[in-house]
N, C-alpha and C positions, 0 to 999 in steps of 0.2 A: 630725486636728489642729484645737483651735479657735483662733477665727478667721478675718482674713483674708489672713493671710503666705502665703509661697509653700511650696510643700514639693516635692520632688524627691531625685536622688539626687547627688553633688558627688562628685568625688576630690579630696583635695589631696594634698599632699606639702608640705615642708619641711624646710629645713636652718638649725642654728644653730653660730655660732662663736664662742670666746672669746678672742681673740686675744690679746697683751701690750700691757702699761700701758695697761689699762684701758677698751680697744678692743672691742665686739664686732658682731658681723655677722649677720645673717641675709637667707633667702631663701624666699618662700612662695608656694604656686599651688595654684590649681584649678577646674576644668575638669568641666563636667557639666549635665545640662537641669533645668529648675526650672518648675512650674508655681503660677499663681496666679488667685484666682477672678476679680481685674479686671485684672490685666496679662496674661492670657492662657497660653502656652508659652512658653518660651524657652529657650537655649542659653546660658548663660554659662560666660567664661575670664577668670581674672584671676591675675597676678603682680604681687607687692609685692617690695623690695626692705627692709630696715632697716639703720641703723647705731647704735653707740652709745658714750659717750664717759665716763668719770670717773673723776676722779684728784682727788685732793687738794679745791681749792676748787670744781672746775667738775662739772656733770654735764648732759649732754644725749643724749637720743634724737628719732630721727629716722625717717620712714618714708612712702614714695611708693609706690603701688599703681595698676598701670594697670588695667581692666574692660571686657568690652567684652560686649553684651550681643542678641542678635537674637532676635528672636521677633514671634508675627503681629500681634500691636498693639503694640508697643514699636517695633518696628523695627529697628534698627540705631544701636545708643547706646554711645558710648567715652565713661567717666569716669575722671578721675583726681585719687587722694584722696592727700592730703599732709597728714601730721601732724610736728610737733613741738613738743619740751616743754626747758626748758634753767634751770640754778640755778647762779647764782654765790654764792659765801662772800665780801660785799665786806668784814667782817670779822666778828670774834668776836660781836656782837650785828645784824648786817643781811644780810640773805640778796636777793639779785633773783632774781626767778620771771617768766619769760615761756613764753610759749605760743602757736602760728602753726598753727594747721587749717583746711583750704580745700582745695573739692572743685567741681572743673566739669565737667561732661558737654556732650556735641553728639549730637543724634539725627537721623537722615535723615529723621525725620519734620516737623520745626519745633521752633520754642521751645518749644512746650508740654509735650512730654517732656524737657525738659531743668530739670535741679534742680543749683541752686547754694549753696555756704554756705561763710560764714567766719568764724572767731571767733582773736582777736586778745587777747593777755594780756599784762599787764605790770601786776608789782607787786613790792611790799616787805614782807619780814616781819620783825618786828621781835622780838626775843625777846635783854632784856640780860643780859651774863653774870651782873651782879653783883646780878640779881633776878630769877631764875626764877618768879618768880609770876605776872612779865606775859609777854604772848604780846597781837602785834598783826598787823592785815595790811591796807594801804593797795593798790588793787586798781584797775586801768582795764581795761575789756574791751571791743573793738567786735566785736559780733555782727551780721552782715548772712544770712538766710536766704531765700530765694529758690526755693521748690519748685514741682513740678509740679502746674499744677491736680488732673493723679489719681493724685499719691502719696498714701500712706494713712500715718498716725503707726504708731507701735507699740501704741496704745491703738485702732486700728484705724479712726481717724477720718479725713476726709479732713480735705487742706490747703487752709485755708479765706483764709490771708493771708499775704503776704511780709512780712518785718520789715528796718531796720535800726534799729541799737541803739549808741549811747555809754554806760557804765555807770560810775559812780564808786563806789566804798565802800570803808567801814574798817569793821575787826571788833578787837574787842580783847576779854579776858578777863583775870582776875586772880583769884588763888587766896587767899581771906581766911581760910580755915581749909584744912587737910591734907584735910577734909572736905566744904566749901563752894567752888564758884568762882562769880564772879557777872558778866556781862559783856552786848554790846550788839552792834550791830551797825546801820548806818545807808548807805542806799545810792539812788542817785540816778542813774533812766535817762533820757535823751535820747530819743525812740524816733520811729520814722515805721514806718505800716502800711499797706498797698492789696492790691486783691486778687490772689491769685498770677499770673503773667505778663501785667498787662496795660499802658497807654501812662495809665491815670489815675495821678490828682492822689494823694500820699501825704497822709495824716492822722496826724497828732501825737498822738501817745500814751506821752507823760514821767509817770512816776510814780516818784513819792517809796516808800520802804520803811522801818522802824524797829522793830525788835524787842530784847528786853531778854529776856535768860535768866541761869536760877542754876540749877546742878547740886551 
């Protein structure tokens, strides 16, 4: 395997339902040891639960997974990760889009193995019946991430800083030929950053973004 992910062997299992009006269900687990080259051995179990919901103007899903994880440098670590995603049709041209994921762990080792994060959505998209050529989307996101000084990214780097994040933006686009669309996009973070788990002072890090495209 390259890299530095873990690799081992997992069982899961899984069930899915589709219940009436618009209902459906499911239930997922598994169970099995994982080795990796800086987290060491471990044993991990984990079940998630999902729901999900749409009918007519609404549509939401929904899903909580508990983890629990022990191994010789890890220790003894229960996370649980909670996603959700949810669209109202407030009518024929405005849609609401929110979104709630957030995951916190506790390890018998201290704070330092413990990795937390949250990202927080709400916005509008705009798109009117009586001109399909525009397409827009007014957007607030708060991101707070919080990782363990020796989590590794997926690019296999370590995490070198915690963040919290306010974000505003709008995207719009507009279709001037059947062949041409030409649009923008303009977005504005709030941000503070320090280094992962520790009692200093956070540093300001707001940046402006502005990009302009035509397809």
């Amino acid at each position: 395997m390259h890299g530095v992910g873990p690799s081992g062997l997992l069982h899961a299992f899984g069930l899915d339902l589709a219940a009436r009006d618009g209902w459906n269900f499911g239930v997922k687990g598994e169970t099995g040891d994982l080795s990796d080259p800086l987290a060491g051995d471990f044993e991990r179990k984990a079940i998630s639960f999902s729901v999900g919901r749409s009918i007519e103007k609404i549509k939401y899903a929904g899903n909580v997974e508990w983890r629990k994880e022990d191994g010789t440098q890890v220790g003894e670590r229960t996370t649980w990760l909670v996603r959700n995603s949810f669209g109202y049709q407030i009518d024929p041209d405005w849609r609401f889009l929110g979104k709630l994921n957030f995951s916190v762990s506790d390890s018998n080792r201290g704070n330092s193995l413990n990795s937390d994060f949250t990202e927080a959505v709400a916005g509008y998209a705009w798109r009117p019946v009586d001109n399909d050529k525009v397409n827009a989307l007014f957007k607030y996101t708060y991101y707070a991430n919080q990782p363990s000084p020796a989590a590794i990214s997926t690019a296999g780097v370590a995490a070198d800083y915690e963040q919290r994040s306010h974000i505003l933006s709008i995207d719009a686009i507009y279709d001037v030929k059947p062949w041409l669309s030409v649009g923008g996009k303009y977005g504005f973070r709030r941000a503070e950053m320090r280094a992962p788990k520790t009692t200093g002072d956070w540093e300001n890090a707001d940046a402006h973004l502005l990009i302009g495209r035509a397809d």
